[in-house]
Every structure is written in structure tokens, then in C-alpha cells.
C-alpha positions as CSV (number, residue, x, y, z in Angstrom):
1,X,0.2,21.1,-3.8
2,X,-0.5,17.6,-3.2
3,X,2.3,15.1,-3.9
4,X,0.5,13.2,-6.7
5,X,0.2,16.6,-9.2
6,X,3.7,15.9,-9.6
7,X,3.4,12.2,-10.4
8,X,4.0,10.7,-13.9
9,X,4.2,7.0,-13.3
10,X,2.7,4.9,-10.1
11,X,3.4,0.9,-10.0
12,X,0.5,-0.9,-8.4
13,X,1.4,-4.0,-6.9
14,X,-1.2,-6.9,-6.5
15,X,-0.9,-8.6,-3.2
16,X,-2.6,-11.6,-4.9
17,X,0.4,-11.6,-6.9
18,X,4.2,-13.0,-6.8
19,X,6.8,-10.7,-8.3
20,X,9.1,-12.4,-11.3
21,X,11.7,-14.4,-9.7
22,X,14.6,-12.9,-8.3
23,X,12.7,-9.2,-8.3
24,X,11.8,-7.4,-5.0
25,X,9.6,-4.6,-4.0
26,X,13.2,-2.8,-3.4
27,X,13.9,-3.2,-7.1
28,X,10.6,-1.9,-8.1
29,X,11.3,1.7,-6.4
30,X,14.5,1.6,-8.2
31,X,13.3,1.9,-11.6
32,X,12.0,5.6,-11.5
33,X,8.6,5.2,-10.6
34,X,7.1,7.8,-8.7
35,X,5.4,6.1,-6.4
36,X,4.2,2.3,-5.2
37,X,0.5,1.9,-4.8
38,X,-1.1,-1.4,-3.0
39,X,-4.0,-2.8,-3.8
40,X,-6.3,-5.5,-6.0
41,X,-9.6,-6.6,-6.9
42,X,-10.1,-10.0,-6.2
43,X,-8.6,-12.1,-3.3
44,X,-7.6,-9.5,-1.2
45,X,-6.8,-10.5,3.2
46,X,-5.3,-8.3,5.5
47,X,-2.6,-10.8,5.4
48,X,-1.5,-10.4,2.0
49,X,-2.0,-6.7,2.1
50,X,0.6,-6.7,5.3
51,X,3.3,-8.8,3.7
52,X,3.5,-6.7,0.8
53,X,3.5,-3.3,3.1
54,X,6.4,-4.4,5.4
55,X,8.6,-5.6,2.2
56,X,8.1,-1.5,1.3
57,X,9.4,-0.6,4.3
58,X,12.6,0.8,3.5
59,X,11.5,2.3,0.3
60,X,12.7,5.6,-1.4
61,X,9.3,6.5,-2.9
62,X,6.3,7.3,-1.6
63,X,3.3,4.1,-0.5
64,X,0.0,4.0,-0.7
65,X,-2.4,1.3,0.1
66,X,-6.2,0.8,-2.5
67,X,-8.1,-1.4,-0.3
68,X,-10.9,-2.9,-1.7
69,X,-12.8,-3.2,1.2
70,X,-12.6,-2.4,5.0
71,X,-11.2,-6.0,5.5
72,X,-8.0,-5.6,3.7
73,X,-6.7,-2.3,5.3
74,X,-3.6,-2.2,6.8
75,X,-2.5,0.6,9.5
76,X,0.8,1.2,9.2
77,X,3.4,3.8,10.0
78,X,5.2,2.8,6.3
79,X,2.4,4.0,4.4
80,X,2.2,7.9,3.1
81,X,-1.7,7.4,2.5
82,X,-4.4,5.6,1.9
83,X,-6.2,6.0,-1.8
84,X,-9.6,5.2,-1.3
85,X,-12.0,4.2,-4.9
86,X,-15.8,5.7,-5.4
87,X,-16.7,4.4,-8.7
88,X,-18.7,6.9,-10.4
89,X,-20.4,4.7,-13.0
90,X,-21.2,1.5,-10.5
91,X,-24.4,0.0,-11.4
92,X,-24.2,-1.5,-7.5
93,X,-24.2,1.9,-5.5
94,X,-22.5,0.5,-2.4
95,X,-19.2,1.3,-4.9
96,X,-20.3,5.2,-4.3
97,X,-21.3,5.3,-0.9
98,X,-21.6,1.9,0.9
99,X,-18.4,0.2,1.1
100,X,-17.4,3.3,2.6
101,X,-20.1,3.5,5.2
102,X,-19.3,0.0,6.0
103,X,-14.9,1.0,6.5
104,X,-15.9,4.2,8.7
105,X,-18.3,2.0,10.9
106,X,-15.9,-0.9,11.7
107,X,-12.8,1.1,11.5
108,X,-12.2,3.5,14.5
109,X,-8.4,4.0,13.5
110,X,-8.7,5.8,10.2
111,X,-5.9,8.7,9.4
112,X,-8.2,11.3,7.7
113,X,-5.2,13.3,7.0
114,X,-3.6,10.6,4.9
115,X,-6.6,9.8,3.1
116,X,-7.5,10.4,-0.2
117,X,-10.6,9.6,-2.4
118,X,-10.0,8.4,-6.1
119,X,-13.0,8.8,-8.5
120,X,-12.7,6.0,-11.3
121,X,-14.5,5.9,-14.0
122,X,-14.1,2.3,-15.4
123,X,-14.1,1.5,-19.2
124,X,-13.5,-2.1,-19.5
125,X,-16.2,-4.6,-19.2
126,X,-14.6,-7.4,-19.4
127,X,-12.7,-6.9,-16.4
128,X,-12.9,-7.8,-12.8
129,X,-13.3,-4.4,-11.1
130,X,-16.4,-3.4,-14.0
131,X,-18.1,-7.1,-13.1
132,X,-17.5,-6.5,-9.1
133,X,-19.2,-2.8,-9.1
134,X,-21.8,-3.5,-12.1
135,X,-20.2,-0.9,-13.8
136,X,-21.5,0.5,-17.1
137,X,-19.2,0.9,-19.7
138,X,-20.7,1.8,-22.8
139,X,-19.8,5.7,-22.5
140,X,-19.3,8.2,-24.8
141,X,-16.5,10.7,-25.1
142,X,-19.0,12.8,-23.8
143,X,-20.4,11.0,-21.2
144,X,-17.2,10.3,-19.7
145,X,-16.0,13.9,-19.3
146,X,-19.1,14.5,-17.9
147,X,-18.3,12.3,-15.0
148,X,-14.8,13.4,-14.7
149,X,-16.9,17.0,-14.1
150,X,-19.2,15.2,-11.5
151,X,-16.3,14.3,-9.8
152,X,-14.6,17.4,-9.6
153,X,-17.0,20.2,-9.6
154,X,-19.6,18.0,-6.8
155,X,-17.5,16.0,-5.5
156,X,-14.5,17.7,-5.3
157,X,-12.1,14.9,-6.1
158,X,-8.6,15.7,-6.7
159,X,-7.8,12.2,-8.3
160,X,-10.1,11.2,-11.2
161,X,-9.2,7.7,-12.6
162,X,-9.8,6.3,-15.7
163,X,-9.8,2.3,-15.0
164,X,-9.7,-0.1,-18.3
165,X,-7.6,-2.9,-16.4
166,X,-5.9,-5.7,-18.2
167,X,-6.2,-3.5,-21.8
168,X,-5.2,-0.6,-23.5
169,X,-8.3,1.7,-23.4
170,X,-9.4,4.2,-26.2
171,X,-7.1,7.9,-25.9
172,X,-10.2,9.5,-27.2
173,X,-11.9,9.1,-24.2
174,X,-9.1,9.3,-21.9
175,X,-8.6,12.7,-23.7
176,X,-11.8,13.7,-23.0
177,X,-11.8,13.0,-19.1
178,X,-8.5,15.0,-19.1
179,X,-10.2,18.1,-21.2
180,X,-13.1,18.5,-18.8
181,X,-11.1,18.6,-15.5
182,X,-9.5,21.9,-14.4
183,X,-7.2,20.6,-11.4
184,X,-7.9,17.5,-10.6
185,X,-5.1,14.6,-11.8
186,X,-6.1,12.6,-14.1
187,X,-4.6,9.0,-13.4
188,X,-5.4,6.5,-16.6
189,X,-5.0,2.5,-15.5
190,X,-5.0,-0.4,-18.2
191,X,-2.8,-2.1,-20.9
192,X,0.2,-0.3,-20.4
193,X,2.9,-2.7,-21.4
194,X,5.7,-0.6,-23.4
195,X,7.0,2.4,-24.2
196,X,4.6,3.7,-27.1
197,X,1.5,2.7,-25.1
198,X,3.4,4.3,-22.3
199,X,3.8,7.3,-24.6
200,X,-0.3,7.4,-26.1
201,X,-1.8,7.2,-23.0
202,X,1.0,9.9,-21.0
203,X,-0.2,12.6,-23.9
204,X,-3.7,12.6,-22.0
205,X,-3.0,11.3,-18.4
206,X,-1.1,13.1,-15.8
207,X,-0.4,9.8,-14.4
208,X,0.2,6.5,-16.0
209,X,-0.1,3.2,-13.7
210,X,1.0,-0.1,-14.3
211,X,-0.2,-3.0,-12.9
212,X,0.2,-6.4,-14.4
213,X,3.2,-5.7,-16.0
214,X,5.4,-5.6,-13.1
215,X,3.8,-9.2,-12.1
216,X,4.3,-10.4,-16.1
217,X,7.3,-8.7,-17.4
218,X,9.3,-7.5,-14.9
219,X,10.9,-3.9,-13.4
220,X,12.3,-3.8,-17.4
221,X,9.3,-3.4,-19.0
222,X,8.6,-1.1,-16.4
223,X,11.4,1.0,-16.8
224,X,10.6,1.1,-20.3
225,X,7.2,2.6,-19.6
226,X,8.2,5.1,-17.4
227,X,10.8,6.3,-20.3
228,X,7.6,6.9,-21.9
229,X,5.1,8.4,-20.0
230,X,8.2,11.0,-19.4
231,X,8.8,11.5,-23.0
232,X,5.1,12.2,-23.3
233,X,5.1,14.7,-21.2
234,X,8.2,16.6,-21.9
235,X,7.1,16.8,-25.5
């Protein structure tokens, strides 16, 4: 059993992002969350990525780093693993295959036993991530557990990742990606700012993450979430 099939709630923190005054990385692992994930989209060094990975150094939960890119990753004994993205409905291929060609090639010290591939499958358009990989986004229910499938059945994936980032994507199609996979967790990213949307989305994902909140709102409003996502579940 891998350690994220018992994962209901993951905080990703931006390392292009300050925390709310007074918080710390500490007071993130405190709130429940199951885990603390690294990683951005835009304006991501090797510097920031290392600041925010030595402040989780003495955590009580498990750390992962989501580099964007070989540039921005970090080796470090803190880290549990390293969550790598394939974007199954890039328009710009080098998000399936070419970024990672580009890591392995330039990057002789890569710990295949603590890495991990994530397929996404990302729904919002209007966000950075779906501009960066050209992604399309017009997809039906249909469409979109067809691609969880892909992921799974070919491509043995053992994450599947349904990306909307920055807002609260449609449970009909979240429902759908969870429906078609078999054992794969199904992580769902985007909009999760309280409780109830905690609570929608944790009735179809296995594994709710929050981003921008903990930036925005603070470990509060992430406690509140992860009250929901467990509710969800237990119901």
C-alpha cells in the first residue's frame, strides 16, 4: 500500500508564495493535513524551492516536492518523495514526455525509489498550469474518465489528478474520473476554500488539496477544510 491511498487532505505550498503573517510551515503540519506537497507553476528557482524544504524539516507529516521543471528540484534527505506531473490533455507534448526527458538527462542524482508520477487531467482554462501546457479543457464527463482510464490501464499511474487551480471545478466530472479508476487515487486540486466545498469535492476525490488557501486564509481555513473532506468520507 502506498502511503497516499491513505491520504484525505495534502496542503501544497507555493514557494512563490509568503505564508500569512505570523504562520509557519510548522503550523501548517499541525492542522491535520496528511501530508505537505511543494511545488508551483510560475516562478519557480531552486532557491525558493530550498528555503521552503529546510523550513519542513522537522515536520510530523510526510513531504513531497512537484517540480515544475528539472531546474527547480531539490535533493534532499527531508523529503519522502518526489511527485512528478505528465499532463494527459497537454496540447504542448513536452508536458507528457519532454520535460521529463529533459530532468533524466541533466539530472544524474534522481531517487527512483522515491519517485512518483501524477497524471493530471486539468479542467480550468483560465489558469496558469492549462495556458503553460496548452491544455484542452473542453471535456466531457466522458472524455475525462476516459483519460483517467489512459492513465491507469496504459500508463499505470497510481495518482490521477484532477487540476482546476484557483476554482471550484464541476463534481460531475470529478465523479466521473473517480468512477472509471479501479486503484488508482484520485487527487482533485482547485477552489477548495471551506468546509462544504471541502465536503462536495471529498464525496468524489480520495484526496482533496489545497493550495491558495493556506497563502490567502490561513492554517484556519485549512483546518476547516480538512474537517470536511473527513466528513465526506466517513459519511
Amino acid at each position: 500500500m502506498q502511503p497516499w491511498n491513505g491520504w484525505d487532505h495534502i496542503v501544497k505550498i507555493d514557494p512563490d508564495k509568503t505564508l500569512l503573517g505570523g504562520e509557519s510551515v510548522a503550523d501548517v503540519a499541525k492542522t491535520g493535513t496528511d501530508a505537505v506537497m511543494v511545488g508551483g507553476t510560475m516562478g519557480m528557482t531552486e532557491t525558493k524551492m530550498q528555503k521552503v524544504i529546510e523550513a519542513c524539516s522537522d515536520l510530523s507529516v510526510p513531504v513531497y516536492i512537484e517540480p515544475s521543471g528539472a531546474g527547480v528540484v531539490v535533493h534532499s534527505d527531508v523529503l519522502d518523495g518526489y511527485t512528478i506531473p505528465i499532463v494527459m490533455n497537454a496540447g504542448e507534448v513536452s508536458w507528457l514526455t519532454g520535460m521529463h526527458k529533459e530532468w533524466v538527462r541533466l539530472d544524474p542524482e534522481i531517487d527512483w525509489d522515491r519517485t512518483v508520477t501524477e497524471a493530471y487531467i486539468v479542467l480550468n482554462p483560465d489558469s496558469s498550469v492549462a495556458t503553460l501546457t496548452e491544455a484542452n479543457c473542453s471535456l466531457s464527463a466522458d472524455e475525462v474518465g476516459a483519460y483517467a482510464t489512459v492513465a491507469e490501464q496504459l500508463y499505470n499511474q497510481e495518482i490521477v489528478y484532477v487540476e482546476y487551480s484557483g476554482t471550484l471545478g464541476d463534481p460531475e466530472l470529478v465523479a466521473a474520473a473517480h468512477d472509471a479508476l479501479d486503484e488508482a487515487t484520485l487527487f482533485y486540486g482547485g477552489g477548495i476554500h471551506d468546509y462544504d466545498s471541502a465536503y462536495t469535492m471529498g464525496q468524489h476525490a480520495d484526496t482533496i488539496i489545497v493550495g491558495d488557501l493556506i497563502h490567502d486564509a490561513g492554517i484556519e481555513a485549512v483546518a476547516e477544510t480538512i474537517r470536511g473532506v473527513k466528513d465526506a468520507h466517513s459519511d
